[in-house]
C-alpha positions as CSV (number, residue, x, y, z in Angstrom):
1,X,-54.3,-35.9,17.1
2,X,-52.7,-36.2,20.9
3,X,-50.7,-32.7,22.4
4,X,-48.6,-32.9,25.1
5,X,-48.9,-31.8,28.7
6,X,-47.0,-29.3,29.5
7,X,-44.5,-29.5,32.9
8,X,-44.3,-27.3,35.1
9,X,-41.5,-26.5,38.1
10,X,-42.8,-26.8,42.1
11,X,-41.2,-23.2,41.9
12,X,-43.7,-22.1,38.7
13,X,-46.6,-23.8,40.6
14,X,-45.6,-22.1,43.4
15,X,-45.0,-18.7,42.3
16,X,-48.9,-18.9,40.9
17,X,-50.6,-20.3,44.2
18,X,-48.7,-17.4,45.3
19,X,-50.2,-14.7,43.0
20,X,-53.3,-15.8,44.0
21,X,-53.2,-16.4,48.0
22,X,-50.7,-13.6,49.0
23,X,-50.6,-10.8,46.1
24,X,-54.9,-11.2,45.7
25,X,-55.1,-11.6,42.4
26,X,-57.9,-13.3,40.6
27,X,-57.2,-16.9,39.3
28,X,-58.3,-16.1,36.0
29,X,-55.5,-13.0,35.6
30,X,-53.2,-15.3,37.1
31,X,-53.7,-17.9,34.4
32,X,-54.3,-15.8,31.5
33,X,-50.8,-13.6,32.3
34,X,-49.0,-17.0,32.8
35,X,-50.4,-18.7,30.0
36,X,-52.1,-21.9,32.3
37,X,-55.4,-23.2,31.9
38,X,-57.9,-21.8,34.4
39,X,-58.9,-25.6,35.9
40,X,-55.2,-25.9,36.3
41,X,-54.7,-23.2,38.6
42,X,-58.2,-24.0,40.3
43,X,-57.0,-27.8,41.2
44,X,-53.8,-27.0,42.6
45,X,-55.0,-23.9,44.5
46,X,-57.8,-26.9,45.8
47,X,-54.9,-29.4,46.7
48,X,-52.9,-26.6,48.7
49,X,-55.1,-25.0,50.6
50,X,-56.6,-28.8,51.7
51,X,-53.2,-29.3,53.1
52,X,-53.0,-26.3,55.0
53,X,-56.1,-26.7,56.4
54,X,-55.0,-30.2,57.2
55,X,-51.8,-29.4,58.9
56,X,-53.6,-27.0,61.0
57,X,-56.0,-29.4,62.4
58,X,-52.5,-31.6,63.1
């Protein structure tokens, strides 16, 4: 039995980084109110704040 992934908008992955970086919410109330997997939210939170921190050493 396969599922399929689930899409999401850049505005939806957005709007959770968001949640998380500017509003101070915990990842786990983030995920849980948007219905995401908790490792979902962690790896893009990972992949954004690497780029910030590389376009600040740039």
């Amino acid at each position: 039995m396969t599922t399929k992934r689930q899409k999401y908008t850049r505005e939806f992955k957005l709007e959770a980084i968001s949640l998380v970086v500017e509003h101070k919410r915990k990842v786990a109330e983030v995920t849980q109110s948007l219905g995401i997997g908790t490792s979902t939210l962690d790896n893009r939170l990972t992949r954004y704040l690497a780029s910030k921190f590389m376009k600040g050493m740039g």
